[in-house]
C-alpha positions in Angstrom: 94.0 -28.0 177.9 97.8 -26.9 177.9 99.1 -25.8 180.9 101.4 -22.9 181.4 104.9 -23.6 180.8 107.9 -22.3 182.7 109.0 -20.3 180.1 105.6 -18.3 179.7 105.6 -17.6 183.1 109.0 -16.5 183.8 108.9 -14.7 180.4 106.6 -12.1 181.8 103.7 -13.1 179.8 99.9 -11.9 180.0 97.4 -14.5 179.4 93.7 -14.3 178.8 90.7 -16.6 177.6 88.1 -14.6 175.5 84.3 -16.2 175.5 81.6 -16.2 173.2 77.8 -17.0 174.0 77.6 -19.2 170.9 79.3 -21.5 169.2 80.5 -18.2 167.4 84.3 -19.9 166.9 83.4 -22.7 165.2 82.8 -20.6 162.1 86.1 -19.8 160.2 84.9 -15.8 159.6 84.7 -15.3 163.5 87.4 -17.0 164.6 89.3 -15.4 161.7 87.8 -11.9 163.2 88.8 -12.4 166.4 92.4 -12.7 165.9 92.7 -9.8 163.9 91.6 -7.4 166.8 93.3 -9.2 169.2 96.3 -9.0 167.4 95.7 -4.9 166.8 96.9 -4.8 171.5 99.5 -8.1 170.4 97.9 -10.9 171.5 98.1 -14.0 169.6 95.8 -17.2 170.2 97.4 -19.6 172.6 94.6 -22.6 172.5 91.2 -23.2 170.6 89.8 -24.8 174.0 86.2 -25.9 172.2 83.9 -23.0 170.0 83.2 -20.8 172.9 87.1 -20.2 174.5 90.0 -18.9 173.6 93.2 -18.6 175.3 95.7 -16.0 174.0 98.8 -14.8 175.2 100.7 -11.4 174.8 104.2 -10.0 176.3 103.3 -7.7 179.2 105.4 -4.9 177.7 102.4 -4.8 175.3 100.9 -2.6 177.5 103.0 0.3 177.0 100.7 0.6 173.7 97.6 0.0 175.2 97.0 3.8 174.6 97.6 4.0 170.8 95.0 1.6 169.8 92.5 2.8 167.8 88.9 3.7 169.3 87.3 1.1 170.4 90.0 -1.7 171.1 90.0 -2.8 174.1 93.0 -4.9 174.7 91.3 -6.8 177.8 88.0 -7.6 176.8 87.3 -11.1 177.8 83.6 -11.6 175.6 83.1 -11.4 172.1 79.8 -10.5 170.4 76.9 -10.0 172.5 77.5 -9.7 175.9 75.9 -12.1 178.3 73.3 -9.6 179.9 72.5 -8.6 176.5 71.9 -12.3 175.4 70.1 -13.7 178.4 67.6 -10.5 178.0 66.9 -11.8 174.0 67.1 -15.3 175.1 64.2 -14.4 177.5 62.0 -12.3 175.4 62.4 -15.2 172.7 61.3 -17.8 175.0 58.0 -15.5 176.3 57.2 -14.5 173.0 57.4 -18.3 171.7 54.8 -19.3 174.8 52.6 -16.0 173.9 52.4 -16.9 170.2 51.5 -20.9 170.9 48.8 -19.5 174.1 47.5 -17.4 171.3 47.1 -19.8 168.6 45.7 -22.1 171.2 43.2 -19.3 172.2 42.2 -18.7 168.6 41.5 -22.5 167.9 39.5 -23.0 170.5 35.8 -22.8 169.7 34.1 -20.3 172.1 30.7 -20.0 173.2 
């Protein structure tokens, strides 16, 4: 992982590491996607850590137009795609539904009396 340099922190930059709950990165379209609406609140890709993380960077004074973004750009959001409630609740119902459809193909196939 690259550290912070000197000159990125004495330059007054902002730093943040946006995280997907896939390997959503590894796909060119996605990671491709990403960087356009990061770059819309001028933040540009620091580090590729692995296909879930991202590292990007921006000048703090990016702020000032924070407000002039279009609707629904949120220069902060750290999560891209699904967010993790949101994935762990269709994660879940996967799973269940996987052990209900086997318990009722068992049941099914089992001769009764």
């Amino acid at each position: 992982m690259t550290t912070y340099g000197s000159g990125d922190l004495s330059q007054d930059w902002e730093f943040k590491i946006v995280r997907a709950n896939t390997h959503a990165f590894r796909k060119r379209k996605h990671l491709e996607r990403l960087l356009a609406e990061e770059a819309q609140a001028g933040w540009v890709m620091v580090e590729k850590f692995d296909n879930t993380r991202i590292r990007f960077k921006r000048p703090r004074q990016a702020r000032l137009n924070d407000a002039t973004l279009p609707p629904g750009v949120d220069p902060y959001r750290v999560h891209y795609g699904m967010s993790p409630g949101a994935f762990g609740a269709v994660l879940l119902l996967t799973i269940f539904g996987s052990i209900g459809a086997i318990l009722l193909a068992v049941f099914l196939a089992v001769p009764h009396k």
